[in-house]
C-alpha positions in Angstrom: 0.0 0.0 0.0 1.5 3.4 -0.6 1.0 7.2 0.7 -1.6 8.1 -1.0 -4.3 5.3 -0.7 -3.9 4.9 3.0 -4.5 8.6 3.2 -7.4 7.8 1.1 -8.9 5.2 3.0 -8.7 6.9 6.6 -10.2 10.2 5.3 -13.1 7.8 4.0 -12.8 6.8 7.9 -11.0 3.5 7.9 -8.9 2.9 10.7 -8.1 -0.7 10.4 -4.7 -1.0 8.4 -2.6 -4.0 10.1 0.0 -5.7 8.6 0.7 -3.9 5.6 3.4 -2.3 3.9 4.2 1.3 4.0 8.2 0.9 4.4 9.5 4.1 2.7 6.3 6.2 2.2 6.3 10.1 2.8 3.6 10.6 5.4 5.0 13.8 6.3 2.6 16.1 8.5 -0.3 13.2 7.9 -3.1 13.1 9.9 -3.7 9.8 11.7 -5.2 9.6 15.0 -6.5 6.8 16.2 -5.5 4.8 12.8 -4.5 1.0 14.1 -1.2 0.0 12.7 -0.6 -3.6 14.5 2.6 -5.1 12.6 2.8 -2.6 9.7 6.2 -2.3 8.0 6.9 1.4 8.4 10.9 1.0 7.6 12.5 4.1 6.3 9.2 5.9 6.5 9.0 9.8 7.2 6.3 10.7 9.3 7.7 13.9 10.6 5.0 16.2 12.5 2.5 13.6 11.8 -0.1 13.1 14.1 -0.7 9.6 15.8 -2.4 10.5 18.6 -4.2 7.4 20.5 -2.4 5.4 17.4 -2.4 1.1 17.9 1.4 0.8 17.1 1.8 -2.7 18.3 4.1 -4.5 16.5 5.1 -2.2 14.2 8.3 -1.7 12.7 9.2 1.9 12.4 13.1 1.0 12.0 15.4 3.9 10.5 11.6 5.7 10.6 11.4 9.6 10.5 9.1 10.6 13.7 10.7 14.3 14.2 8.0 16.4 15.9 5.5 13.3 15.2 2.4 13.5 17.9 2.7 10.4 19.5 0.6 11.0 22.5 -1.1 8.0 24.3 0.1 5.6 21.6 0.2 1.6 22.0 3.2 0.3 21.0 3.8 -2.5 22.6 6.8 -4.7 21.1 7.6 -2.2 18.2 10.5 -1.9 16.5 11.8 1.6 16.7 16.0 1.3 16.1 17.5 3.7 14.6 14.8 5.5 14.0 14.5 9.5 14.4 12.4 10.9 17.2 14.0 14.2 18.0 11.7 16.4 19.4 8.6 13.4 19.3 5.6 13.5 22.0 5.3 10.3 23.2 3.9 11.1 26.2 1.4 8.2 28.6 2.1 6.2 25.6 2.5 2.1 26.1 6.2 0.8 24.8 6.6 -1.9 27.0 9.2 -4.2 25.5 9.6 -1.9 22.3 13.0 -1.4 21.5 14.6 1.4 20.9 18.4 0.6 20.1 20.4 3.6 18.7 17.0 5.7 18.4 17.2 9.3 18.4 15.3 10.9 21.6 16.7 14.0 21.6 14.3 16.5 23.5 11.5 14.0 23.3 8.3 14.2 25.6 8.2 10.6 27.3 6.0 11.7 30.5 4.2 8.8 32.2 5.0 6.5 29.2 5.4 3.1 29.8 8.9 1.6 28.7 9.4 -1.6 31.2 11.6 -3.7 29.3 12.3 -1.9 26.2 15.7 -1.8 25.1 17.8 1.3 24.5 20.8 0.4 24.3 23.2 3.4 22.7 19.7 5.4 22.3 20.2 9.4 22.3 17.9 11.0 25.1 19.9 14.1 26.2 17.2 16.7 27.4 14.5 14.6 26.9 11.5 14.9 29.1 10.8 11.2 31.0 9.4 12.2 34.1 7.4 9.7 35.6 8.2 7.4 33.2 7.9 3.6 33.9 12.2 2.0 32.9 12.0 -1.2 35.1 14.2 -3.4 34.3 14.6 -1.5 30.7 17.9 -1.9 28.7 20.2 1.7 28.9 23.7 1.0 28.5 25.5 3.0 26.4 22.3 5.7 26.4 22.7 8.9 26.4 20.7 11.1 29.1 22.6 14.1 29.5 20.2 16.8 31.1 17.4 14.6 31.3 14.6 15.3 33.3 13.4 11.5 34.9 12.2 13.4 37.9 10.0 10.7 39.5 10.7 7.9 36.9 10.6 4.5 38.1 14.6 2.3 37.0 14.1 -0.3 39.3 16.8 -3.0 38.1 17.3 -1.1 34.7 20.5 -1.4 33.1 22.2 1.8 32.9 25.7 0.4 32.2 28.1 2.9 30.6 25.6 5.2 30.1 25.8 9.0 29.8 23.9 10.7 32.8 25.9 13.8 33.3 23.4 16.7 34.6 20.2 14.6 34.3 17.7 14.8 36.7 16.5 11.8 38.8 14.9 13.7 41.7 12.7 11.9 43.2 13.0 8.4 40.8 13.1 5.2 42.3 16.2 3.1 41.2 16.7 0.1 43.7 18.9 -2.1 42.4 19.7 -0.2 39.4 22.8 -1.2 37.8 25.0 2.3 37.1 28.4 1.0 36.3 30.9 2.7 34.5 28.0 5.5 33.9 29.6 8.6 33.8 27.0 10.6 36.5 28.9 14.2 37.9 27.1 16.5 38.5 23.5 14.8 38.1 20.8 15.2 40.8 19.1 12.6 43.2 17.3 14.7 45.5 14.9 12.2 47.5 15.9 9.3 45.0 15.8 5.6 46.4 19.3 4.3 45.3 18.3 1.3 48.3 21.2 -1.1 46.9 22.5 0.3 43.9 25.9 -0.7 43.0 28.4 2.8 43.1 31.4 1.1 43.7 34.7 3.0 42.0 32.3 5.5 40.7 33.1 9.2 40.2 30.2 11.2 41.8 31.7 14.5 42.4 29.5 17.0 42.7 26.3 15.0 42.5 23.3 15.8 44.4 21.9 13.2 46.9 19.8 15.5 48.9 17.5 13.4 51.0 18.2 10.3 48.7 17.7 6.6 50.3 21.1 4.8 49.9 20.3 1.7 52.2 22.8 -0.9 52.2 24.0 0.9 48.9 27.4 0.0 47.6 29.8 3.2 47.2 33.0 1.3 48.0 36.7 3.3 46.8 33.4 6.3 44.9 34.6 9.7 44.6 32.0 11.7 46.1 34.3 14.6 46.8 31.5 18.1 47.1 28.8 16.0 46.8 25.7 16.7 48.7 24.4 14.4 50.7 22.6 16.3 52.9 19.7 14.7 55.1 20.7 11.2 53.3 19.9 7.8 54.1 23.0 6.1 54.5 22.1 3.4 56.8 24.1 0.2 56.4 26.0 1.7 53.2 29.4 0.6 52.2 31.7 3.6 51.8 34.9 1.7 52.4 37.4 3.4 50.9 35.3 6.1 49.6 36.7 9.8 49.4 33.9 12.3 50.8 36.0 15.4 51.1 34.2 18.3 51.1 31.2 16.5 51.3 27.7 18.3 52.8 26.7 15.3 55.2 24.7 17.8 57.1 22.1 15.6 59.1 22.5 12.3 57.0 22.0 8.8 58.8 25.1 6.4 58.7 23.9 4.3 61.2 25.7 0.9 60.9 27.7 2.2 57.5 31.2 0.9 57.0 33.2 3.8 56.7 36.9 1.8 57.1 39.6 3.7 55.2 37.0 6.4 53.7 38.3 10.5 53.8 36.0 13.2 55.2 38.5 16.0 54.7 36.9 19.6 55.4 33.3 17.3 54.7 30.5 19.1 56.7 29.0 16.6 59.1 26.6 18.9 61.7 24.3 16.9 63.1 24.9 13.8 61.1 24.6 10.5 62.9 27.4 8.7 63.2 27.9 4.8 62.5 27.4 4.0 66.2 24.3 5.6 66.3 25.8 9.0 67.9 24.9 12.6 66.6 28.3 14.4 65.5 28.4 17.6 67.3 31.6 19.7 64.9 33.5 22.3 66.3 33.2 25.7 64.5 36.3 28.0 63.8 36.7 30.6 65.9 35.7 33.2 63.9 33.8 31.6 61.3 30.4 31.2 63.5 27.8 29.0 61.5 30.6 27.3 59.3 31.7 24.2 60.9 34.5 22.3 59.2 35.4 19.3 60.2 38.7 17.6 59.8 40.5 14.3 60.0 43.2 15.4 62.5 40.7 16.3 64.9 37.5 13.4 64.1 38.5 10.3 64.0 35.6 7.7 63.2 35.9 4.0 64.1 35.0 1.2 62.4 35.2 -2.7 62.6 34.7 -5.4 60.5 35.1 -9.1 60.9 37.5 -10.6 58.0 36.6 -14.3 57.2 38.4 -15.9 54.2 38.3 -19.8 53.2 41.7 -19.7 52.2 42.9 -19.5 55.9 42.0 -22.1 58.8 38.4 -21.8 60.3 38.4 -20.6 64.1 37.8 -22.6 66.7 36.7 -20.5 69.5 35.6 -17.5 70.7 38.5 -15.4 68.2 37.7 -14.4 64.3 40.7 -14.7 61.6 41.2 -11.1 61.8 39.7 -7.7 62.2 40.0 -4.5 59.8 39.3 -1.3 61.9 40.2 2.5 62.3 39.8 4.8 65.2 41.4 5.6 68.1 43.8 2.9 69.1 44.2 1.9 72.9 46.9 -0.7 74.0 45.5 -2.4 77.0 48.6 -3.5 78.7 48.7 -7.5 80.0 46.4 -8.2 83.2 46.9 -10.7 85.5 44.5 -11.9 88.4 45.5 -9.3 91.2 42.6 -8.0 92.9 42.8 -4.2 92.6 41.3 -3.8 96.3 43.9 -6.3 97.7 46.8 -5.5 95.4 48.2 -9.0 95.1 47.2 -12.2 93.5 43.9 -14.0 94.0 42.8 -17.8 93.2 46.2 -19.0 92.9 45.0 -22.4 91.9 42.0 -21.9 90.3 42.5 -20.7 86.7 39.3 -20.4 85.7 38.6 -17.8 88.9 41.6 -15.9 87.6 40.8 -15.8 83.8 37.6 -14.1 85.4 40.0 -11.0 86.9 42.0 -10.5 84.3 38.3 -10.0 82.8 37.0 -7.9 85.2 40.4 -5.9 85.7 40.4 -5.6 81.9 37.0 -4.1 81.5 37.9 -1.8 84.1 40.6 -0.2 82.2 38.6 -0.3 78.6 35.5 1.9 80.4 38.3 3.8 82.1 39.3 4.5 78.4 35.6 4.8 76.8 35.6 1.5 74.9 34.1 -1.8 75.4 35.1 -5.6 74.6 32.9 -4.8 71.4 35.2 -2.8 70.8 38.3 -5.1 71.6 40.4 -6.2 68.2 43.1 -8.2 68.9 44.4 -10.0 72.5 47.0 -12.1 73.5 46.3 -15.1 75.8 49.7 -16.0 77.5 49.2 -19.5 79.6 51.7 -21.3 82.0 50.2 -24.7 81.1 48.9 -25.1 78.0 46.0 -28.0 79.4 44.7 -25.0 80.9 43.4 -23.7 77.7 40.0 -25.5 77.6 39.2 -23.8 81.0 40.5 -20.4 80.0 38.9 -20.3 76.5 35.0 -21.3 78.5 35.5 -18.1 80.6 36.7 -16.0 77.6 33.6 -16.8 76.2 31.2 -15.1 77.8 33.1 -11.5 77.3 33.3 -11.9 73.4 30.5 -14.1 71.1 32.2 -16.2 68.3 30.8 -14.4 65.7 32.6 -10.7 66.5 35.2 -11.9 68.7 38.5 -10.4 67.9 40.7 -11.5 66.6 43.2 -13.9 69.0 46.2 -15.2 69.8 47.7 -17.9 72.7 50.6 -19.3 73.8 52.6 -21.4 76.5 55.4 -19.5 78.2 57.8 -21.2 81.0 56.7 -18.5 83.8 54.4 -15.7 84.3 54.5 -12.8 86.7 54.3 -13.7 90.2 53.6 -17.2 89.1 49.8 -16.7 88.1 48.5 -19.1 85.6 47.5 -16.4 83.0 47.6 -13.5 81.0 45.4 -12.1 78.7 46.6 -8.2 76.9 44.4 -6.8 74.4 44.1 -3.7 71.7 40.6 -1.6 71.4 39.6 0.8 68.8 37.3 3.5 69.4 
């Protein structure tokens, strides 16, 4: 069928025009609301500034199609096949393209509010400044797209693929993205104000200068990212991973990193006023005398701890109350070796009993770890020294109780010929806080 029949037809008001052949027809500026195209070879076709309004596209296969300034309003193209095809400038807005692909189109500037795209596939499509707020992307294919300045304010990416994409300056305020795969996308500079990033994968990522503002990052990975002047401001960053990760200059004014691992990670000059703190505590920053109302905080003077169990198979399992080993930063305290001298008596109780003893190096230990303001949870390595090795059973029951197998520290314990006025143990230990 060519141009001018179907024009024909529908302004004799036929609608019905599946399945036929239109590939490389001029239907520049036509008229054709409503019409239902279900399968129709539309290859090579220009249909610039048409109107398509409320169109049945299913099916259809608009590749290398011209659709510049086409009306494609509330269109149902479900499974269409739109590669390569140019859409610069198109309405497609509230329209259905579930599973319609997409590949290498040209989006430039398009309208794509509301539509529905879960599915499709974009892969190395062009959608800088296009319009895709509240659009539907679950679990669409974007890698290698290009959104730079795109507005997906409120647009739903959960589990879409934006691999090596191009996101620089586009908008995401509001969008939900959980589990959203972002690698190697190049992002600076674009905004998630009040986005949920709940376990997205930032890992080695530079986010310099994005904007996070109120965004959920639970349990988010942002291991060795570069979020240097970022703003992360009133962010959830419960659980998050930011081993590693530089945050200097950071705004992390009020933002939660409650249980975040923060081992190895920079907060150089980062504002943190009122933020809590991985152990659960508000950070109160000092302010520069003479800059009242401009806090800055630095690494000299904060020093944040953190702890974290290391288990590897390639190493011996444990076998009590002790871990392979534990990573952690902070404030160090050397707890120097305690014996069983009762502090009250000054000399050596339960000579005999080394299970009685084991329980005041304990007690004379925790004495001098509150005396420092940590805690056996916060104890990371000891040293068990034992006059008779056959004592260990006994010694290791009592040690116990102080530190559960699954966060002890980690542990080491040996025989030696004699011990300090002749007790049967002695137990040092290092605490990070």
């Amino acid at each position: 069928m060519n141009a001018e029949t179907l024009l024909e037809k529908y302004a004799a008001g036929e609608r019905l025009f599946q399945q036929v052949n239109l590939a490389e027809e001029n239907l520049t500026g036509a008229d054709l609301s409503e019409i239902d195209l279900y399968g129709t070879n539309l290859k090579g076709t220009d249909l610039s500034e048409a109107n398509l309004t409320k169109a049945i596209l299913k099916s259809a296969d608009f590749t290398k199609a011209s659709l510049k300034n086409a009306d494609l309003h509330s269109v149902t193209a479900s499974s269409s096949i739109f590669s390569w095809a140019d859409l610069k400038s198109a309405d497609l807005s509230w329209s259905t393209l579930n599973d319609a692909q997409f590949n290498s189109a040209n989006l430039e500037e398009a309208t794509l509010i509301g539509v529905n795209l879960t599915n499709a596939k974009l892969s190395f499509a062009n959608l800088d400044m296009a319009n895709l707020s509240g659009a539907n992307l679950s679990n669409a294919n974007l890698n290698n797209a290009s959104l730079g300045g795109a507005n997906l304010s409120k647009a739903l990416l959960n589990k879409a693929d934006l691999e090596e994409s191009y996101l620089i300056g586009a908008n995401f305020t509001l969008a939900t993205l959980k589990e959203a795969n972002l690698q190697k996308a190049k992002i600076q500079g674009a905004k998630f104000q009040r986005a949920n990033l709940t376990q997205v994968d930032f890992s080695g990522m530079n986010l310099a200068n994005c904007d996070f503002t109120g965004a959920n990052l639970l349990v988010t990975n942002l291991t060795k990212a570069i979020l240097q002047g970022a703003n992360l401001e009133r962010a959830i960053l419960q659980y998050a991973n930011l081993t590693r990760a530089n945050l200097d200059g950071a705004n992390l004014r009020r933002a939660d990193l409650t249980g975040a691992n923060i081992y190895g990670a920079t907060f150089k000059n980062a504002d943190l006023t009122g933020a809590i703190m991985p152990d659960g505590e508000v950070y109160q920053p000092t302010t520069s005398e003479g800059e009242i109302g401009q806090p800055e905080t630095l690494l000299e003077e904060v020093i944040f701890m953190t702890r974290e169990v290391i288990r590897t198979d390639n190493a011996p399992a444990p076998v009590g109350p002790y871990n392979q080993a534990i990573a952690a930063s902070g404030k160090m305290i050397f707890v120097a070796g305690q014996i069983a001298i009762d502090p009250r008596l000054g000399d050596v109780v339960y000579t005999d009993d080394v299970k009685k003893q084991t329980e005041q190096v304990m007690a004379n230990m925790e004495a001098i770890l509150t005396a420092s303001g940590a805690k056996f949870e916060n104890v990371v390595k000891t040293t068990v020294f034992l006059a008779d090795m056959n004592d260990f059973a006994a010694v290791n029951a009592i040690y116990a109780k102080y530190f559960p197998e699954e966060t002890a520290p980690a542990r080491a314990c040996v025989q030696v010929s004699r011990l300090p006025k002749n007790v049967l143990v002695e137990i040092d230990c290092i605490a990070v806080i």
